[in-house]
C-alpha positions as CSV (number, residue, x, y, z in Angstrom):
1,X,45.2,21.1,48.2
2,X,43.3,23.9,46.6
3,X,42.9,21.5,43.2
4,X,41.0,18.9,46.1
5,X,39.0,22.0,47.8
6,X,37.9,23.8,44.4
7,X,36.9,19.5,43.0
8,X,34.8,19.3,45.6
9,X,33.0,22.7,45.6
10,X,32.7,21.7,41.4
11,X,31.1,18.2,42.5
12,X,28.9,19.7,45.2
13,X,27.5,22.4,42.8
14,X,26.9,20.0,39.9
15,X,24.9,18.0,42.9
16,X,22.5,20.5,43.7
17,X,19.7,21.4,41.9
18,X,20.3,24.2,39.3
19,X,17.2,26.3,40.2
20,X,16.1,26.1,43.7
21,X,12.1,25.3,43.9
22,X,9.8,27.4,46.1
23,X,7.3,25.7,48.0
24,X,4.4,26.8,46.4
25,X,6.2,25.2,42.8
26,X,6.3,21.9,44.6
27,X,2.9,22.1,46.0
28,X,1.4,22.8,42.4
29,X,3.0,20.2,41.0
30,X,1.9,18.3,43.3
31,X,-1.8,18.7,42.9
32,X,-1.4,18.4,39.2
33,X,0.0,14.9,39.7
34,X,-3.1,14.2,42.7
35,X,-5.5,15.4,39.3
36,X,-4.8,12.6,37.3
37,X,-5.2,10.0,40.3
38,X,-8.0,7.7,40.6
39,X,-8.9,8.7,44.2
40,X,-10.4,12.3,46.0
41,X,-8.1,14.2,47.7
42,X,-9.4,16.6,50.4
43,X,-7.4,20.0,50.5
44,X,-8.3,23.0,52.4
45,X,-9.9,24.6,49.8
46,X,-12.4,21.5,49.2
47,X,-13.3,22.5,53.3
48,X,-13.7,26.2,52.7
49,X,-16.3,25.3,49.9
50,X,-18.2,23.5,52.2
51,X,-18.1,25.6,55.2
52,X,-19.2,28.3,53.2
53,X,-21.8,26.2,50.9
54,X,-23.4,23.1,53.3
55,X,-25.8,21.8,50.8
56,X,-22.2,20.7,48.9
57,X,-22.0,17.5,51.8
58,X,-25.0,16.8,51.0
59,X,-23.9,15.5,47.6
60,X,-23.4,11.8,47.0
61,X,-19.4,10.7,46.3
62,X,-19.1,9.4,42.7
63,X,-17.0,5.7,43.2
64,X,-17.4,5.5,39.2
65,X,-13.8,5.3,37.4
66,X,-13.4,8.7,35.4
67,X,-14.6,8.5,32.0
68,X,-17.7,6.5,32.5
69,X,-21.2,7.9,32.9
70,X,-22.0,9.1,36.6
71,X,-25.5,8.0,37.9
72,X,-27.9,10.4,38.8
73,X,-27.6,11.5,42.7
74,X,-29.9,10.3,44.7
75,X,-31.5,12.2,46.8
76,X,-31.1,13.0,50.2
77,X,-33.1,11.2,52.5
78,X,-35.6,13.6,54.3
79,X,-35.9,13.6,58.5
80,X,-39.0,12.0,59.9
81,X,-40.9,14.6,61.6
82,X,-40.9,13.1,64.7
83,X,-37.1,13.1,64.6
84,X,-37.1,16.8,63.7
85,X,-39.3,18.0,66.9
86,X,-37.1,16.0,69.0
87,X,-34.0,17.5,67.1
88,X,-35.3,21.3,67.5
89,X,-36.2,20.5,71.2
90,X,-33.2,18.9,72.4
91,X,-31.1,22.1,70.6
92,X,-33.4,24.3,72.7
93,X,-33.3,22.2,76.0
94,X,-29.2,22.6,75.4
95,X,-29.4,26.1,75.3
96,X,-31.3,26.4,77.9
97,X,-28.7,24.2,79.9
98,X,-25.7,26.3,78.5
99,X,-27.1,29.3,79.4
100,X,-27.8,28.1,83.0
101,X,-24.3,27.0,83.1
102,X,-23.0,30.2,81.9
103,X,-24.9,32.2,84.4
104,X,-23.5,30.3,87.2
105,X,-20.0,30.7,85.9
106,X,-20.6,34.7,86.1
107,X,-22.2,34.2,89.3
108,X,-19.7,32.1,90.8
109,X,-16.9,34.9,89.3
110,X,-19.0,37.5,90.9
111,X,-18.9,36.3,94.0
112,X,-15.3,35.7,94.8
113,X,-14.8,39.0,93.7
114,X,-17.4,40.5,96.2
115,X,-16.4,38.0,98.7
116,X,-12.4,39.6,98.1
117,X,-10.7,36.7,100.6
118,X,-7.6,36.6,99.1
119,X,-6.7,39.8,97.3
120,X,-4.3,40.1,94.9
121,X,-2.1,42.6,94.1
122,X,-2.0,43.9,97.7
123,X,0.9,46.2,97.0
124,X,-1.3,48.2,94.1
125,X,-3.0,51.5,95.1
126,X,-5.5,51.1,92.7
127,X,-6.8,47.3,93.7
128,X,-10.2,48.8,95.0
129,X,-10.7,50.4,91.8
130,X,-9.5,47.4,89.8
131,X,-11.8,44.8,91.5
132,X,-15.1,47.5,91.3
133,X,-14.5,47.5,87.6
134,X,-14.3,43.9,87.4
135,X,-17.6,43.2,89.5
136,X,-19.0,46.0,86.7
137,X,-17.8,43.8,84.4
138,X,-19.2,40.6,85.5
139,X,-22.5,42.7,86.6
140,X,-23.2,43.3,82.8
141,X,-21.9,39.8,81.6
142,X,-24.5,38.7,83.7
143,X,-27.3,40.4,82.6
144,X,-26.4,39.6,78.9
145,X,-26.3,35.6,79.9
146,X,-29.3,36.2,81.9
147,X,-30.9,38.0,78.7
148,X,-29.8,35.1,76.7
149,X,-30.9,32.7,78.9
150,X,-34.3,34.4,78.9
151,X,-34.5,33.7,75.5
152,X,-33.5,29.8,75.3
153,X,-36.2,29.7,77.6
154,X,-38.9,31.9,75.5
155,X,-37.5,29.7,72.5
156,X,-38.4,26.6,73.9
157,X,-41.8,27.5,74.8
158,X,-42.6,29.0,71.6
159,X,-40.8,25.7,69.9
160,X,-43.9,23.9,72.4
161,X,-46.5,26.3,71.4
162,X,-45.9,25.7,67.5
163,X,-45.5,21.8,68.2
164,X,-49.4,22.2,70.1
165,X,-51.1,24.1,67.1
166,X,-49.3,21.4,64.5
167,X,-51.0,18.8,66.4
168,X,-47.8,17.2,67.6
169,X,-47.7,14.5,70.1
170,X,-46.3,16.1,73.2
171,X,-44.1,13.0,73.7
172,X,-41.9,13.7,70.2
173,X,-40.8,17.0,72.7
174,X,-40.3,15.4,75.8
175,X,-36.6,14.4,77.3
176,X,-35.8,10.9,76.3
């Protein structure tokens, strides 16, 4: 019986792999063998690059086989004007409507807690002083997304004001 148990242990260890890998071992092989193939392959540190560098996207994809001579890049197309005004003003127009959105939000949060129908937390002795510091709170998240709101607004009128001295067709900022 012991001959059988200490064969088996013998076959089992001769089965396994001598020296264990780690992960990171694997994964290095791995992109060594991804190297020498024919096709891109995205990995997170391709993304990071161009999160932190943009102008990278803009760069054409190369479908010529390696070892041949790349063509030049073209380059990238440029935006109509007219599709740049309308661009900028529809991002200022959405801020506006975010920032109208968010001061309702705060609003609406500030008035249940003012309104108090349904407390919570009836047994606590300090709900009062709870639910005042929460409408402070909300008091001054208001004013800040009334503040930004403000300033969507003041950004889309100076966007109009700059569009008006470049001679801009008011129709390139209107709402389509």
């Amino acid at each position: 019986m012991r001959r059988l148990v200490s064969l088996a242990l013998l076959l089992a260890a001769a089965a396994a792999p001598a020296i264990p890998q780690s992960l990171g071992e694997v994964a290095e092989r791995t992109n060594k063998q991804r190297k020498g193939a024919a096709a891109k392959v995205y990995t997170n540190d391709d993304l990071s690059e161009a999160h932190s560098a943009p102008e990278k996207l803009a760069a054409p994809v190369s479908a010529a086989p390696a070892g041949s001579a790349a063509p030049a890049p073209a380059p990238a197309p440029t935006m109509d004007p007219a599709q740049r005004w309308k661009r900028d003003a529809k991002a200022r127009r959405d801020a506006i409507t975010r920032g109208e959105a968010k001061v309702a939000a705060i609003q609406a949060r500030l008035d249940a807690l003012l309104i108090d129908r349904d407390p919570t937390n009836v047994g606590d002795p300090n709900r009062l002083q709870t639910v005042e510091a929460e409408r402070a709170k909300g008091l001054q998240e208001l004013e800040t997304a009334k503040a930004e709101l403000a300033k969507a607004r003041q950004d889309l009128e100076d966007l109009e004001e700059e569009a008006r001295r470049s001679g801009v067709p008011p129709g390139w900022l209107r709402e389509p």
